[in-house]
C-alpha positions in Angstrom: 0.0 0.0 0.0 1.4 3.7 -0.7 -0.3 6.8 0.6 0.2 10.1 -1.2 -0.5 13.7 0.9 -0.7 16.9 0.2 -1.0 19.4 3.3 -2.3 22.5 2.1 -1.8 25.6 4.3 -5.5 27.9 3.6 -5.4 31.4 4.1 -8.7 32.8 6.8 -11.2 33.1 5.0 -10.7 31.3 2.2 -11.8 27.4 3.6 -15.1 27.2 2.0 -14.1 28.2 -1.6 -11.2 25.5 -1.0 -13.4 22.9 0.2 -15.9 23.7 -2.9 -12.8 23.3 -5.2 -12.5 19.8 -4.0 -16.3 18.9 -4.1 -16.9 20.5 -7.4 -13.9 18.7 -9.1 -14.1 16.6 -12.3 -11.8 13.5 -11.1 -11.0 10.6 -12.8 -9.1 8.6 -10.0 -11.3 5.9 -9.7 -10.0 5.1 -13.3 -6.3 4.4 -12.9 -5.2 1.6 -11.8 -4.3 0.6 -8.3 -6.2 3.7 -6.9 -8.3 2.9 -3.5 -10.1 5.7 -2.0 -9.3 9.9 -1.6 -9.8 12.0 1.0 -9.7 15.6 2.1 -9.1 16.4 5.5 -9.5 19.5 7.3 -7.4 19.8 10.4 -6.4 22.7 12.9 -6.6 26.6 13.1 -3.2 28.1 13.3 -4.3 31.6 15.0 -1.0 33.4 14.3 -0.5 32.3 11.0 -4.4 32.7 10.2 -4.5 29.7 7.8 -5.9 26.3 8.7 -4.2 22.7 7.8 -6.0 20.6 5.0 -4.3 17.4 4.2 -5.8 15.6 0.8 -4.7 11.8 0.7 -4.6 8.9 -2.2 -4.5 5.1 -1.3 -2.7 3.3 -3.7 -2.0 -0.7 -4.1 1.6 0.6 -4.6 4.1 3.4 -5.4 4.7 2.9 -9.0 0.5 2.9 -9.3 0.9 6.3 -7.8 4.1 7.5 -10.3 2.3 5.9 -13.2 -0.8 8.1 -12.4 1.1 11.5 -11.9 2.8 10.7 -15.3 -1.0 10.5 -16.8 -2.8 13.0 -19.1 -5.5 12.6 -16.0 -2.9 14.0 -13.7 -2.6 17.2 -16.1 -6.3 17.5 -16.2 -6.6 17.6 -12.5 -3.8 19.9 -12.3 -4.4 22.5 -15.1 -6.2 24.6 -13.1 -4.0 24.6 -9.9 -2.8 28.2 -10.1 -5.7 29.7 -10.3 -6.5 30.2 -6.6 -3.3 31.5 -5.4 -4.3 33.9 -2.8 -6.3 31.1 -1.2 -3.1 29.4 0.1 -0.4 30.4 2.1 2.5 28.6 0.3 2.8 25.8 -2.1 1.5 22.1 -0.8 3.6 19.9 0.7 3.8 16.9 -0.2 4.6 13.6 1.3 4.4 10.1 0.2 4.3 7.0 2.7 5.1 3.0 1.7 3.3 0.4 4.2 5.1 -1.4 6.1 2.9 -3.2 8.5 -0.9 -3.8 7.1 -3.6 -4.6 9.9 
């Protein structure tokens, strides 16, 4: 199993127009092989900073079903879009990618 993250750093203000990015998007996931479920996750309010943690996360049967998809024309239709909401995030995403290594 591989899980792929992206935390996402929102700027106040700007969660529900994030979140609606997410529900309104045309994905195609369920069509690549080895993909198992997605999920958006909002976490906590960092008061100073004024930006709340959002963590998106892909379950994969394994890495190379994860590298295969971000090598895709799917990946670039998912992606085209991406800089069009730059003031809603403080930064870029980070991303991190996780290999199983004990299952149950």
């Amino acid at each position: 199993m591989y899980v792929a993250m992206n935390r996402f750093r929102v700027n106040e203000g700007h969660e529900d127009a994030f979140e609606d990015v997410w529900r309104n998007r045309n994905s195609s996931l369920a069509e690549m092989p080895g993909f198992k479920s997605f999920h958006l996750l909002k976490g906590p309010r960092d008061e100073d900073a004024g930006t709340t943690l959002y963590a998106s996360h892909t379950i994969w049967d394994s890495e190379q079903n994860f590298i295969d998809w971000t090598r895709s024309e799917n990946f670039r239709n998912a992606h085209k879009n991406a800089g069009t909401n730059k003031g809603m995030y403080a930064g870029h995403p980070q991303f991190e990618g996780f290999v199983a290594v004990v299952d149950g």
